[in-house]
C-alpha positions as CSV (number, residue, x, y, z in Angstrom):
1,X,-13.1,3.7,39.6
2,X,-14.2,4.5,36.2
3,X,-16.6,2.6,34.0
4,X,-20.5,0.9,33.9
5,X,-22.2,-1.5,35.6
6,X,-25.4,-2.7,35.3
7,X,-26.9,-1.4,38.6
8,X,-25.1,1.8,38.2
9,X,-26.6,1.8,34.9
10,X,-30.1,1.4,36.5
11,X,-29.3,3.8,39.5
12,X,-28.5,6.6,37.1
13,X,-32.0,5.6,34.6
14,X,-33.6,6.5,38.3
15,X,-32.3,9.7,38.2
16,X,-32.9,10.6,35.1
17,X,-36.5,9.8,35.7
18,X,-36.1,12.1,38.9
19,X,-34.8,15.1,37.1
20,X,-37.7,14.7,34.1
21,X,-40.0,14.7,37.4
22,X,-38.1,18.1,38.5
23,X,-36.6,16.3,41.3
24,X,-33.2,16.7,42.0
25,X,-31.7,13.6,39.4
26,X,-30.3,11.3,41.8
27,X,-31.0,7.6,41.8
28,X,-30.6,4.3,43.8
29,X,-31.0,0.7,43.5
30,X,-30.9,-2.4,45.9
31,X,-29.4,-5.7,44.9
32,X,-29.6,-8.6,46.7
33,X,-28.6,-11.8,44.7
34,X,-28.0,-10.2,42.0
35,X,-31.4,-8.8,41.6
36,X,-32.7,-5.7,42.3
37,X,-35.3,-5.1,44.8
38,X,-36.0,-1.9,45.3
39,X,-35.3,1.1,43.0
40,X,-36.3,4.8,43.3
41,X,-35.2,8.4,42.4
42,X,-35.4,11.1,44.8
43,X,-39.5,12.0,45.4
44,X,-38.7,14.8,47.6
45,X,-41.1,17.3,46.2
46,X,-43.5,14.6,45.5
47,X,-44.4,13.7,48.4
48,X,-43.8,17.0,50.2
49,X,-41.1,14.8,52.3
50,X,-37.4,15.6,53.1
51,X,-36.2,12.4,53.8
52,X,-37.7,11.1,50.5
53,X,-33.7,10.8,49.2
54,X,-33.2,8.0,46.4
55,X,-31.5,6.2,48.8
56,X,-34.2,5.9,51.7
57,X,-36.9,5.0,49.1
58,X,-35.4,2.2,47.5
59,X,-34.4,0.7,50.9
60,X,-38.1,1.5,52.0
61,X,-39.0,-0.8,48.4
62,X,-36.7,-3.4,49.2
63,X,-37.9,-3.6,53.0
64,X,-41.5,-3.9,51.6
65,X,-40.4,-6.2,49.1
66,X,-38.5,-8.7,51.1
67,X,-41.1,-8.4,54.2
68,X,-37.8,-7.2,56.5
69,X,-36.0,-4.3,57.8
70,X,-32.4,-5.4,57.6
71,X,-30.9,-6.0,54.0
72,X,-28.3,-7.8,54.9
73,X,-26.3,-9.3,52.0
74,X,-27.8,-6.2,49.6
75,X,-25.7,-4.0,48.1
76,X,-27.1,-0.5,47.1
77,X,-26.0,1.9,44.2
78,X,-26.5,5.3,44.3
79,X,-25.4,8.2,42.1
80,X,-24.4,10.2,45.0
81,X,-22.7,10.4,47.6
82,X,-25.2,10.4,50.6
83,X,-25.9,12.6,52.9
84,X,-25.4,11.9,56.7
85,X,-29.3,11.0,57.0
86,X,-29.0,8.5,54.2
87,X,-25.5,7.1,55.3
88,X,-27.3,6.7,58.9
89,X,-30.3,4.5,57.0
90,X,-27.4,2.4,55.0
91,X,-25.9,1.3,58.5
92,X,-29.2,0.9,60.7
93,X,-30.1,-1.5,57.1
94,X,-27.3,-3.5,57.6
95,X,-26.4,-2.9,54.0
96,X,-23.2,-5.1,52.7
97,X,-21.6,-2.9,50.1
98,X,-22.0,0.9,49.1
99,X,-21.0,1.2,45.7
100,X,-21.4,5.3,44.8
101,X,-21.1,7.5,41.5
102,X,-19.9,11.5,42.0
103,X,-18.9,12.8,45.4
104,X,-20.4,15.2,47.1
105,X,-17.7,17.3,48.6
106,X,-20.4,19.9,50.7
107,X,-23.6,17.1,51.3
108,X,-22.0,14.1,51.4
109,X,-20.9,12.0,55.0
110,X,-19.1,8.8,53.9
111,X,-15.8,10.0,51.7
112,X,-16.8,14.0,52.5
113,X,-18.2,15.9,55.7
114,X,-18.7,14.0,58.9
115,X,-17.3,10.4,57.5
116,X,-20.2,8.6,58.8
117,X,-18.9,5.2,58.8
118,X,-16.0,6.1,60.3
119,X,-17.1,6.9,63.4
120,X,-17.2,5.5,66.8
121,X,-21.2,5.6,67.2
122,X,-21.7,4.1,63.9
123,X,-22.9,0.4,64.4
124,X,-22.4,-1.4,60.9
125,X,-20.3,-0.2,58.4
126,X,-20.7,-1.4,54.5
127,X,-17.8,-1.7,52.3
128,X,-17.8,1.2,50.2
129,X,-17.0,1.5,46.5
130,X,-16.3,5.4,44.9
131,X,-16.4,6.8,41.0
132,X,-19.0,4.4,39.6
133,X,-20.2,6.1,36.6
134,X,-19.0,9.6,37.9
135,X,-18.5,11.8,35.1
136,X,-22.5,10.7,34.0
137,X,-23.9,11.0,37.7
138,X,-22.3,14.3,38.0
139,X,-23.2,15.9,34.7
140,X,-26.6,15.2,35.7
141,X,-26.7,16.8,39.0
142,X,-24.8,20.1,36.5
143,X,-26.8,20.1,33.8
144,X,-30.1,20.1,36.4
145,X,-28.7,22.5,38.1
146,X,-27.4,25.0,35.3
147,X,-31.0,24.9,34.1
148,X,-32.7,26.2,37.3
149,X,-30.2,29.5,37.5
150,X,-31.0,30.1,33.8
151,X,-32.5,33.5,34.0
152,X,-35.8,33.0,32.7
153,X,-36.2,34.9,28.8
C-alpha cells in the first residue's frame, strides 16, 4: 500500500525524533477513536533498556493513559515491522489493527521470520495492514544507518 496517513505521518515524526536522539529512527503511535494515545520512538539507549522498542513504549503510554492493559479497539502504527518481542506485546494488548511502514525481512515476525500471528500459540491476532509510508520509513532506517559505517575523517 502506498501513500500517507495521518498516524503514519505521526509514527514516522517519532522516529525522526528517535534518530536525532541517536536512537535507531523508528516510531509508533496508538489510536483509539481516532485519537492518539500513546506515541513514542525507540528509547533503547536512553533508558539502557532492550525492550524500550517504539512499539512497547507507546502501548506502555496508552496503557498509562487509558488506566488499562488491553487496548482493545486501538489501532497502532509503526514504521517497522516488529520484531517477535513487539508482535508478542501487540497480541497480549489486544490490539485491533497493525497497520506497518517498511518490512523487515531479517528482524521482523508478522510478514517476515517466525509469522507471529500466524501461529498456533498466538492468542489474539490484529488485522494487519503493510507499505504504509514505506519508501519514507525505510530511507530513514538507511540513511541512519549509512551514517554509523561512515568511516570517521
Amino acid at each position: 500500500m502506498s501513500g500517507t496517513n495521518r498516524f503514519m505521518d505521526e509514527a514516522l515524526a517519532e522516529a525522526i525524533k528517535a534518530g536525532e536522539r541517536d536512537e535507531v529512527p523508528i516510531g509508533a503511535v496508538v489510536v483509539l477513536d481516532g485519537r492518539i494515545v500513546g506515541r513514542a520512538g525507540n528509547i533503547t539507549r536512553a533508558t539502557c533498556d532492550v525492550t524500550a522498542h517504539a512499539e512497547i513504549a507507546a502501548i506502555r503510554m496508552a496503557c498509562e493513559a487509558l488506566g488499562q492493559e488491553r487496548l482493545s479497539g486501538a489501532d497502532l502504527y509503526v514504521t517497522l515491522e516488529p520484531c517477535t518481542m513487539c508482535a508478542a506485546a501487540i497480541s497480549f494488548a489486544r490490539i485491533r489493527r497493525l497497520y506497518y511502514g517498511a518490512r523487515d525481512p531479517k528482524g521482523g515476525a508478522v510478514e517476515s521470520g517466525v509469522r507471529f500471528f500466524s501461529q498456533p500459540t498466538c492468542h489474539h491476532a490484529p488485522e494487519v495492514y503493510s507499505g504504509f509510508s514505506e519508501t519514507a520509513a525505510a530511507e530513514l532506517l538507511i540513511d541512519f544507518f549509512r551514517t554509523k559505517r561512515q568511516e570517521p575523517d
